[in-house]
C-alpha positions as CSV (number, residue, x, y, z in Angstrom):
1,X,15.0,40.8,-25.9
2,X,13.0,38.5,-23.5
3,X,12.4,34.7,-24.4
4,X,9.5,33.2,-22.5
5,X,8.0,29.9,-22.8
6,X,6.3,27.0,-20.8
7,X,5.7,23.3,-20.1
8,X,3.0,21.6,-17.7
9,X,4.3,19.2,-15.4
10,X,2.8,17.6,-12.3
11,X,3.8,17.5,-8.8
12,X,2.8,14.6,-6.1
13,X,0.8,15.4,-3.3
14,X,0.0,11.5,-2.1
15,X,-1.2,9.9,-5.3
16,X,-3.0,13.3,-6.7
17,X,-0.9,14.3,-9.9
18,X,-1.1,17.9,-8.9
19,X,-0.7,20.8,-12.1
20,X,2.9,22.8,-12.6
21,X,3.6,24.8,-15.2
22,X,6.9,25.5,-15.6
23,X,7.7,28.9,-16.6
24,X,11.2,29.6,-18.6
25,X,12.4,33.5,-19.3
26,X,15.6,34.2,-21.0
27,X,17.0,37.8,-20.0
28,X,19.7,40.0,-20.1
29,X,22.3,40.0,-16.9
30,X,24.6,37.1,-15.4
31,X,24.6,34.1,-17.3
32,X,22.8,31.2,-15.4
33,X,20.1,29.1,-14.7
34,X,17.9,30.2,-11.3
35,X,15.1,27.9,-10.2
36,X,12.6,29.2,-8.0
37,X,9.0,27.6,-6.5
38,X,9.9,25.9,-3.8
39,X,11.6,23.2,-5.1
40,X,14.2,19.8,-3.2
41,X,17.4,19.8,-3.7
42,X,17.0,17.2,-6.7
43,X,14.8,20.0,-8.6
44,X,17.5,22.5,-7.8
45,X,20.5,20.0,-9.3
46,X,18.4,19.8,-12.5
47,X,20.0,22.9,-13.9
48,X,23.5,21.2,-13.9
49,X,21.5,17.6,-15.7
50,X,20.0,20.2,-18.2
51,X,22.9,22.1,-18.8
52,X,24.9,18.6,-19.5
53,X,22.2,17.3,-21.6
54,X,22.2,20.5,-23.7
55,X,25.8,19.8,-24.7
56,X,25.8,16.6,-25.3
57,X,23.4,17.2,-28.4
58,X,24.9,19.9,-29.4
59,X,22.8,22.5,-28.0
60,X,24.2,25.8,-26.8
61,X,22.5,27.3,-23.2
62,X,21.9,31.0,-24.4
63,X,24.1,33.8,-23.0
64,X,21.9,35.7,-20.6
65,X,20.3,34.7,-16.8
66,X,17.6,32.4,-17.5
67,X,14.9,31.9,-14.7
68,X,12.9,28.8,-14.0
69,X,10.1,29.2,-12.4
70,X,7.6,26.3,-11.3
71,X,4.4,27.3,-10.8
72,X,2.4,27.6,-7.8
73,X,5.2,28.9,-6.1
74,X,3.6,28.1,-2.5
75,X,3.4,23.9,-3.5
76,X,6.2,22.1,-2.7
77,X,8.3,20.4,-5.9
78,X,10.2,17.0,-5.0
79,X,11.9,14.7,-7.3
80,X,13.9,14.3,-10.3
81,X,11.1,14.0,-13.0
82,X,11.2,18.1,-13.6
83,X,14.3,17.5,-15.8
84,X,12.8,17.1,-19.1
85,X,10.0,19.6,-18.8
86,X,13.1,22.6,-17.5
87,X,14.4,21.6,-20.9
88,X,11.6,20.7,-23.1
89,X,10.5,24.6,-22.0
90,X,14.1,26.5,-22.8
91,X,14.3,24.1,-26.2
92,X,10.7,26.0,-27.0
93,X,11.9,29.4,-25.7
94,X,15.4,29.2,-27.9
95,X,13.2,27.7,-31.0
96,X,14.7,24.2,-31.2
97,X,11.5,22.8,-30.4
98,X,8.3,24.7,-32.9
99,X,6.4,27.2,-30.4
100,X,3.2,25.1,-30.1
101,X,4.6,21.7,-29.2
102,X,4.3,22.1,-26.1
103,X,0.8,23.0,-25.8
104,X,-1.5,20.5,-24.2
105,X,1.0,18.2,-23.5
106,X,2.0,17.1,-19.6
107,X,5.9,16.8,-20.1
108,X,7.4,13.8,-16.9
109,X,11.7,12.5,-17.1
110,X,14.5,12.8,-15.5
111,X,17.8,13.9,-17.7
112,X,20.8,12.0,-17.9
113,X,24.5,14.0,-18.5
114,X,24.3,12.3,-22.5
115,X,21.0,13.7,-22.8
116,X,19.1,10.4,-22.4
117,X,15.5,10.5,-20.7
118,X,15.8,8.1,-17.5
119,X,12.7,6.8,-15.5
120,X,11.3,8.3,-12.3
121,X,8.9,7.0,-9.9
122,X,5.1,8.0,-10.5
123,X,4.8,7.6,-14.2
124,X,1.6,6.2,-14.1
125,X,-0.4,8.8,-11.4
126,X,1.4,11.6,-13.5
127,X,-0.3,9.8,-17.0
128,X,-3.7,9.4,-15.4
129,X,-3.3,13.0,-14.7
130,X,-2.2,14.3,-18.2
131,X,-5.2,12.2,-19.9
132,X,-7.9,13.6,-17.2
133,X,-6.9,17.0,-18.8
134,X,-7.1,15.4,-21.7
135,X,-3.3,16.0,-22.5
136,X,-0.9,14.1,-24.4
137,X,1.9,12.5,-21.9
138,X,5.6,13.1,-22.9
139,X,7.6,10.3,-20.6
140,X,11.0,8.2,-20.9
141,X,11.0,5.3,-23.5
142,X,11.6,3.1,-20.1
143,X,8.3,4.7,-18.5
144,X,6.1,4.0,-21.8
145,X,4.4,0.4,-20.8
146,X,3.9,2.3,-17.0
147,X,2.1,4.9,-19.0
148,X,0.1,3.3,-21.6
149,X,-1.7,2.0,-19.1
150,X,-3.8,5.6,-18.4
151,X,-5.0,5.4,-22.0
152,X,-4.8,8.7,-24.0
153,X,-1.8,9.6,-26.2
154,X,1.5,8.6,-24.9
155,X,4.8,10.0,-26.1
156,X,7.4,7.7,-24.6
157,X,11.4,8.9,-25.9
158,X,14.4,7.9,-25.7
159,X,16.4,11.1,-25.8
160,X,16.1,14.5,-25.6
161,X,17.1,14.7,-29.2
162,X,14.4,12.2,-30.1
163,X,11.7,14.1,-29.2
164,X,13.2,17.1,-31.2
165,X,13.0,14.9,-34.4
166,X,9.6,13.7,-33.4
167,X,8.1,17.1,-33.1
168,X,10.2,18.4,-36.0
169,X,9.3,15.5,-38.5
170,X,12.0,13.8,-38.8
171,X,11.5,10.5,-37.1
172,X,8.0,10.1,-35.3
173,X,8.2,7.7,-32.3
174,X,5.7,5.0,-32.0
175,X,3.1,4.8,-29.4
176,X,3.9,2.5,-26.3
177,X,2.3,-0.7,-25.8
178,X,0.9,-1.2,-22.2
179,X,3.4,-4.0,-19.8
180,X,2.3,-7.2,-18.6
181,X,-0.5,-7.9,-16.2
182,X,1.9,-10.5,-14.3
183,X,1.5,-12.5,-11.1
184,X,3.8,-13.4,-8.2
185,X,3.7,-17.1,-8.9
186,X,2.5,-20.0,-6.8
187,X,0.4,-19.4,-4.1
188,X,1.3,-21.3,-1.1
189,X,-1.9,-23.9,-0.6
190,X,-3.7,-24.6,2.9
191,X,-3.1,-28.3,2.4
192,X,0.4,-27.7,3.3
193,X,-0.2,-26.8,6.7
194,X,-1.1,-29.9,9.3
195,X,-3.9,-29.7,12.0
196,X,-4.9,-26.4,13.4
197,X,-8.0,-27.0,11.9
198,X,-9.3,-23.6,14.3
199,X,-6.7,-21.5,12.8
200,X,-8.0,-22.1,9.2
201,X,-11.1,-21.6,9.9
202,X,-10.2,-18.4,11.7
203,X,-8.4,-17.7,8.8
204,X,-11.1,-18.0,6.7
205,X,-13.0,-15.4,8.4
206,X,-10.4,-12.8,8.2
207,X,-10.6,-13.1,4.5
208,X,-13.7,-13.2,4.1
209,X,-15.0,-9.5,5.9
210,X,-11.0,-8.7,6.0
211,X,-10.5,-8.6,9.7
212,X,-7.2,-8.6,11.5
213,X,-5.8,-11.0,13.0
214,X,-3.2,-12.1,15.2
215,X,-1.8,-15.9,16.1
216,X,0.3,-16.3,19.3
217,X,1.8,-19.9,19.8
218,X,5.0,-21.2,20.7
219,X,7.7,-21.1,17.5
220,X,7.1,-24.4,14.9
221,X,3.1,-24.1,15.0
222,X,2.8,-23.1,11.7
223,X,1.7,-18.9,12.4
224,X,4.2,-17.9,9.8
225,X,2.9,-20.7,7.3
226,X,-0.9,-19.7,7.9
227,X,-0.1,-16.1,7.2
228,X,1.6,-16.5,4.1
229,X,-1.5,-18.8,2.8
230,X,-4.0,-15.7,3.4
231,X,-3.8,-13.8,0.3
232,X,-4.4,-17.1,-1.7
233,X,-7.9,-16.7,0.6
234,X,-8.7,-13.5,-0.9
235,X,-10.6,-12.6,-4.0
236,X,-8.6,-11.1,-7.4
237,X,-8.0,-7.1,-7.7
238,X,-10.8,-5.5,-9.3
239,X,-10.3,-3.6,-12.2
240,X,-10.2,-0.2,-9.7
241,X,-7.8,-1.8,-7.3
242,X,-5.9,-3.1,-9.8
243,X,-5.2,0.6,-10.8
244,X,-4.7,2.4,-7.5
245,X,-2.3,-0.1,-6.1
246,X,-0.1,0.0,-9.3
247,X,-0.1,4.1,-8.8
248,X,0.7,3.9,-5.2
249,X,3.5,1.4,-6.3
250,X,4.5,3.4,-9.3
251,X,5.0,6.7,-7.2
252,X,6.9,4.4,-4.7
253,X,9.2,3.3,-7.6
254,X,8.5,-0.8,-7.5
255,X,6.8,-1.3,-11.0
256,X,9.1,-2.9,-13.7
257,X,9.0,-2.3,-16.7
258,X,5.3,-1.3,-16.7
259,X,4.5,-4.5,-15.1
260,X,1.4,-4.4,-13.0
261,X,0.6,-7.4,-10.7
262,X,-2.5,-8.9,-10.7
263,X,-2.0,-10.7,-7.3
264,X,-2.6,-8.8,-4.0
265,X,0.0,-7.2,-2.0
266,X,1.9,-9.1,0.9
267,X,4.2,-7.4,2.6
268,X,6.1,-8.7,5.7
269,X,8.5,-6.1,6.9
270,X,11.0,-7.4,9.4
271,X,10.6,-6.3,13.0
272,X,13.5,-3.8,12.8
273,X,11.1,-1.6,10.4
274,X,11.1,2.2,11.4
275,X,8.1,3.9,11.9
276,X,8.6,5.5,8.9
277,X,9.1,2.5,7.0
278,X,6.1,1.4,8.4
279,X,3.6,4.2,7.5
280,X,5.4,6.4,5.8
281,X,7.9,9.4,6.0
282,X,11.6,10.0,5.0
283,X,12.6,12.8,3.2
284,X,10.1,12.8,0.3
285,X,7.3,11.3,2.2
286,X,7.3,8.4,0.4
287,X,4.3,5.8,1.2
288,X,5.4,3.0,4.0
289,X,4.6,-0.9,4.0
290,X,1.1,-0.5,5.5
291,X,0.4,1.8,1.8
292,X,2.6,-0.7,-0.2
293,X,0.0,-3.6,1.5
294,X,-3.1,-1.5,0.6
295,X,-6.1,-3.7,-0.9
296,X,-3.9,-7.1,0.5
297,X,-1.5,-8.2,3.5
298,X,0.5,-6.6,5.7
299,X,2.0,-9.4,8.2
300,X,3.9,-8.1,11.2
301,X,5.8,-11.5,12.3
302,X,7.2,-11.5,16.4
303,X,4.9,-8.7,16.4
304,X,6.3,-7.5,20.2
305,X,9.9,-7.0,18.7
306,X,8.7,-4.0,16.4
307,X,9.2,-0.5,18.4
308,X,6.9,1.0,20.6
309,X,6.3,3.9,18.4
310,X,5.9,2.4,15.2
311,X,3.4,-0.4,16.5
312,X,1.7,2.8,17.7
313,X,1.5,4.4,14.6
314,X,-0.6,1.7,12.8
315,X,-3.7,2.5,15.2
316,X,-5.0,5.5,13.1
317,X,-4.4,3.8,9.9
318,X,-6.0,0.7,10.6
319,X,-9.1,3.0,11.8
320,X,-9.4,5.3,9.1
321,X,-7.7,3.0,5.8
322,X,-5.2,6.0,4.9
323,X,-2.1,7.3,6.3
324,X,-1.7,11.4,6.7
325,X,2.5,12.1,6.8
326,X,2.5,15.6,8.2
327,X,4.9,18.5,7.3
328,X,5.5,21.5,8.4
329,X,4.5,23.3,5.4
330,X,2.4,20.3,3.9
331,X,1.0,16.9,4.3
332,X,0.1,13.7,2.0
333,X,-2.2,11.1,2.6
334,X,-1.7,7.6,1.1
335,X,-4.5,5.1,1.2
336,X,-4.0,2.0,3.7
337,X,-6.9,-0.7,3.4
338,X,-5.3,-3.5,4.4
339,X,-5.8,-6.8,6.1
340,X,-3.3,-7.6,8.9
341,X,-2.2,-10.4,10.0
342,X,0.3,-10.9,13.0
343,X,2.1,-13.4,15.0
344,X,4.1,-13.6,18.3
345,X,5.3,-15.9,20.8
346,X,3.3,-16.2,24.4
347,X,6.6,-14.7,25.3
348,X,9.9,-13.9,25.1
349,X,11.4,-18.0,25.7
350,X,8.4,-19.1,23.1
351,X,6.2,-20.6,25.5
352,X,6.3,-23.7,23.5
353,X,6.6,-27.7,25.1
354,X,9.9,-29.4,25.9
355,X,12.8,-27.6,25.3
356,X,11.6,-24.0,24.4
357,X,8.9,-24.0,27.3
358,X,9.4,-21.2,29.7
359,X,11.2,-22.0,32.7
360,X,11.1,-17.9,33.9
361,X,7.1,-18.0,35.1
362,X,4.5,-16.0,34.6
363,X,5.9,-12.7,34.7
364,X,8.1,-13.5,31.4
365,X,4.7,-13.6,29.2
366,X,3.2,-11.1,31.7
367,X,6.0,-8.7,30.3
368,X,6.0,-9.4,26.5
369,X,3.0,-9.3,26.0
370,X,2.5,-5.7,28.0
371,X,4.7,-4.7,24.7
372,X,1.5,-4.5,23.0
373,X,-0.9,-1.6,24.1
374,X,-4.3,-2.0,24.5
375,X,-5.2,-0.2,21.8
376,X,-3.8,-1.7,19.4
377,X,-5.3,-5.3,20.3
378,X,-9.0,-3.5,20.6
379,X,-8.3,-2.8,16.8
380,X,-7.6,-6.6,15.7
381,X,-11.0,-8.6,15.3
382,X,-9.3,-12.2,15.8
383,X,-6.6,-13.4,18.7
384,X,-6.1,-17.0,18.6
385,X,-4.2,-19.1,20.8
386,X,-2.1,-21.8,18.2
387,X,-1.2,-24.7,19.8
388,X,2.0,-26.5,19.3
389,X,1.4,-29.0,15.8
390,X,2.0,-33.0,17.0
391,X,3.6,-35.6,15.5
392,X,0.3,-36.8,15.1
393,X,-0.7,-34.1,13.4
394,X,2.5,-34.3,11.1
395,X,1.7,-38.1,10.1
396,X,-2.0,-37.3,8.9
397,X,-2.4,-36.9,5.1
398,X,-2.8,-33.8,3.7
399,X,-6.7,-32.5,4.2
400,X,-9.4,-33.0,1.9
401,X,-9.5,-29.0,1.1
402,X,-6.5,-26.5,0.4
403,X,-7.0,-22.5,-0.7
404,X,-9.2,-23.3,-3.3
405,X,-12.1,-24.8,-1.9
406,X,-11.5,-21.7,1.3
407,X,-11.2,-18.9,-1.0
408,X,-14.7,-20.5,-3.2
409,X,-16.1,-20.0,0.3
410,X,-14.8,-16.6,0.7
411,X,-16.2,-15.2,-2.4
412,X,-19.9,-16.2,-2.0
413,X,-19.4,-14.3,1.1
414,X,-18.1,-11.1,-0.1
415,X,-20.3,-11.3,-2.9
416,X,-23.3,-11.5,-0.1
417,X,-21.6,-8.5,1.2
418,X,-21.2,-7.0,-2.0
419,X,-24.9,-7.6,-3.1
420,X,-26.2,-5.3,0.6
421,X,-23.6,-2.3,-0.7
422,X,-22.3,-1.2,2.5
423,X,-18.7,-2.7,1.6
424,X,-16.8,-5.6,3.7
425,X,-18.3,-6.5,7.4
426,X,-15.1,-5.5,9.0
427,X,-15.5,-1.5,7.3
428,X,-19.4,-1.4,8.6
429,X,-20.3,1.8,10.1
430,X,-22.7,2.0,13.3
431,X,-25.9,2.2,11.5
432,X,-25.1,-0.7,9.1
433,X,-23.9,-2.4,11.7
434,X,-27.2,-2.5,13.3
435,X,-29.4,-2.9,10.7
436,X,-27.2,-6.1,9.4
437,X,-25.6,-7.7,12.3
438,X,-28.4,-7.2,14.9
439,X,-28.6,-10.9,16.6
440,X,-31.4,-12.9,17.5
441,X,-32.5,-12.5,21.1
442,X,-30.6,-15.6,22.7
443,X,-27.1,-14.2,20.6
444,X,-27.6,-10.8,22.1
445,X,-28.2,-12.4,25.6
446,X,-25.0,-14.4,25.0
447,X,-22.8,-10.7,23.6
448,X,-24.2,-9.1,26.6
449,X,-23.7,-11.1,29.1
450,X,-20.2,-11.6,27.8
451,X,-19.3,-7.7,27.4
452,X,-19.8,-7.5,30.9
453,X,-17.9,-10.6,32.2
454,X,-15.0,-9.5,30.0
455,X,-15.1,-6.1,30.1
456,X,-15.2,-5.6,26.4
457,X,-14.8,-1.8,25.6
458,X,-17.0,-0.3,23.1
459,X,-15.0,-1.0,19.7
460,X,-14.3,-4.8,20.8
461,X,-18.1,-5.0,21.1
462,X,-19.0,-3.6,17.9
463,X,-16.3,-5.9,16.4
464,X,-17.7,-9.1,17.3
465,X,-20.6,-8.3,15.7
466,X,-18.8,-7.9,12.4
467,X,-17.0,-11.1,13.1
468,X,-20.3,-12.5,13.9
469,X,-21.5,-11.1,10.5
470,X,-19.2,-12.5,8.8
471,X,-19.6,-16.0,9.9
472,X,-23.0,-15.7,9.4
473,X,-21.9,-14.6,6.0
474,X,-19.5,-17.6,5.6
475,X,-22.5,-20.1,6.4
476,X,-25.0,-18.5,4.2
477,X,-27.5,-17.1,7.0
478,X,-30.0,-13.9,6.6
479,X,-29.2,-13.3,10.2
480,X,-26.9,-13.5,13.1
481,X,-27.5,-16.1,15.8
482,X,-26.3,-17.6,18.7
483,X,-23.6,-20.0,17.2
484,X,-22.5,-16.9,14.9
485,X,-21.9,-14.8,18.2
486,X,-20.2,-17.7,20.0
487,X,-17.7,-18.5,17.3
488,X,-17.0,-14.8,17.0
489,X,-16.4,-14.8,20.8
490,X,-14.3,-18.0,20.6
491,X,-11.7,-16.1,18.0
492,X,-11.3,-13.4,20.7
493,X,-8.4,-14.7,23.2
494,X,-8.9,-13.4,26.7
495,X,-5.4,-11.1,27.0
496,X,-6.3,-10.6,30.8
497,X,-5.6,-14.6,31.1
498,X,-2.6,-14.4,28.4
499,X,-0.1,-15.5,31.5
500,X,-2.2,-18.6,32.6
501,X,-2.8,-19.9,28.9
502,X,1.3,-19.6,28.5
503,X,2.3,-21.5,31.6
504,X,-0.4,-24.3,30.8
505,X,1.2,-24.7,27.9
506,X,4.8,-24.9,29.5
């Protein structure tokens, strides 16, 4: 006689918790479990985990072939969180577990060999999923704070035999209370950094309509140190962004304990980053450092050192906000709204006075900086040349205003950009763009004139005017002026004369 039962599941296309149901039939024929529906090899081990777990509580597999079958068949299963509902579904179909405890419930673990339930990554997409469908959520006892935080009725257990018990009667488990809404510490205050008194300000502006940016200055100027002071700059995680970057962080497997940071993302990748560690890839298209930044900072330090390809590979996500990982029989797409914020040398020696200057000539910036492709700079709003600090600068007491006073400054104006409802400056599309940012006659003389003496290609131009925008924006203006479209022009370094501005500063 047949045995059938089932148990829903998810599987992860990007952050969409997509539905499985996982099908179990007990036959007659060779003993053995079979899994079929296009599942890794992690789903595929799962029959050994499951067959461990079983005897280790004392549970016998039944004699017979028993068939697994993960439904759709054409979507592809990856990861090791099918364990518990494979065994939650045979427990139903052999009657250790009553016939209806399965129903409405979205069943998420991985199985250890003593029958413990162990995390896996995506806890919290896979919750928010189960209470859409208005489910209850079955998870490890180590995944319940991740969880709680969907809302709905969480079921967060130990052990496979635990969650017998609980359904049975014996010994209910009690709901999981949500983790900690921590923070990563200290943030690093502007008053640390001496002088470049331009670079703040340009600093400043990148937070406030989140435009890229990019510092090039000889090593010691402080590029690193004004970097690391930018997410200070920006405003806390909204209730929505909270949530999306704790999902995309969950499926990526870097949220403790249910722990989800209040603070926006910086990530700084060192320049021997893959592509796919940049945006994305490996084996279970997992999401890279420019998803892991989304809604903060991604800094790219000795930007030139990171590989052709990968540098490459940002210029569609810093276009469109999301990253698309093709497969051959699927794709994912991971959001990527980030700010970034990069730093390099004038060239390879440092370009920098005394010691480090270049002694090679022209052609040695000429060549580093050709490592960067044009594209790439047309999609960063703000090059700045950062001069070397002095000793001058060093003896001066720290300024008058830090992060606090910048980031008060910031807010009014994203809140003025909040208040007009077509989003941050830097994410304006055309018609926005001229219905907001359209200058006053002597500013559009000034953009015009200097289009054409620079050459500026399409998206640069449009891109001043949101820089424009935003400084307008930062000063409290209605409209953009002159002096809005000559600053925004002033944060726009001149890569044509890159070779002239390095040896002036050997």
């Amino acid at each position: 006689m047949q045995m059938c039962a089932s148990a829903a599941t998810v599987a992860f296309s990007g952050l969409e918790a997509r539905p499985v149901e996982v099908q179990v039939q007990i036959a007659g024929g060779q003993p053995g479990i079979v899994i079929v529906g296009l599942g890794d090899k992690a789903v595929s081990e799962a029959r050994e985990r499951v067959r461990a777990a079983f005897a280790a509580i004392g549970l016998a597999i039944p004699a017979g072939r028993l068939i697994v079958n993960l439904a759709p068949a054409d979507l592809p299963k990856e990861g090791s969180h099918y364990d518990a509902p494979i065994a939650l579904a045979i427990m139903a179909a052999i009657g250790a577990l009553p016939r209806d405890a399965l129903d409405n419930v979205v069943c998420f673990g991985e199985l250890g060999l003593d029958g413990a339930l162990a995390p896996a990554p995506g806890a919290l997409p896979a919750a928010m999923a189960a209470h859409g469908r208005g489910a209850a959520f079955i998870c490890p006892e180590a995944c319940g704070q991740e969880a709680a935080w969907a809302g709905g009725e969480v079921i967060a257990a130990p052990t496979l035999l635990s969650l017998i018990n609980h359904f049975r009667g014996g010994a209910a488990l009690k709901p999981p209370e949500r983790g900690d809404l921590i923070s990563d510490g200290a943030v690093p205050d502007l008053r640390d950094v001496r002088g470049q008194e331009q670079a703040k300000r340009a600093l400043e502006i990148a937070a406030a309509g989140s435009h890229n940016i990019l510092f090039v200055g000889p090593p010691g100027a402080g590029k690193s140190m004004l970097a690391q002071r930018l997410p200070g700059l920006l405003p806390p995680l909204s209730s929505e962004e909270l949530l999306e970057v704790s999902m995309l962080h969950s499926v990526a497997g870097l949220l403790e304990r249910g722990r989800l940071k209040r603070t926006r993302p910086f990530r700084a990748p060192h320049h021997s980053a893959s592509m796919a560690a940049l945006v994305g890839g490996g084996l279970r298209a997992k999401p890279g450092e420019i998803s892991l930044a989304h809604q903060g900072v991604l800094f790219l330090d000795e930007l030139p050192e990171f590989s052709q390809q990968a540098l490459d590979a940002l210029r569609q996500p810093l276009e469109n906000a999301s990253v698309m990982i093709a497969r051959a029989n699927h794709h994912v797409t991971y959001p990527a709204r980030i700010l970034l914020a990069a730093a390099m040398n004038p060239c390879r020696c440092g370009g920098g006075p005394g010691a480090g200057r270049c002694r090679r000539g022209p052609r040695c910036a000429a060549d580093y900086q050709a490592r960067l492709s044009g594209p790439l700079l047309d999609r960063i709003d703000i090059q700045l040349d950062v001069p070397p600090v002095t000793a001058a600068d060093l003896a001066l007491p720290p300024p008058p205003e830090g992060t606090a006073e910048a980031a008060a400054r910031v807010g009014r104006a994203r809140g003025a950009q909040a208040e007009r409802g077509k989003g941050l400056n830097s994410a304006l599309d055309l018609d926005a763009l001229e219905a907001l940012a359209a200058p006053d006659a002597p500013g559009a003389a000034l953009l015009q004139k200097a289009a054409t003496q620079l050459a500026l290609s399409a998206r640069a131009y449009h891109r001043t005017l949101k820089v424009a925008r935003t400084i307008a924006d930062l000063d409290g203006a209605g409209g953009v002026r002159r002096i809005h479209i000559a600053e925004a022009l002033s944060l726009k370094r001149q890569w044509a004369g890159a070779e002239e501005g390095a040896m002036a500063g050997a």
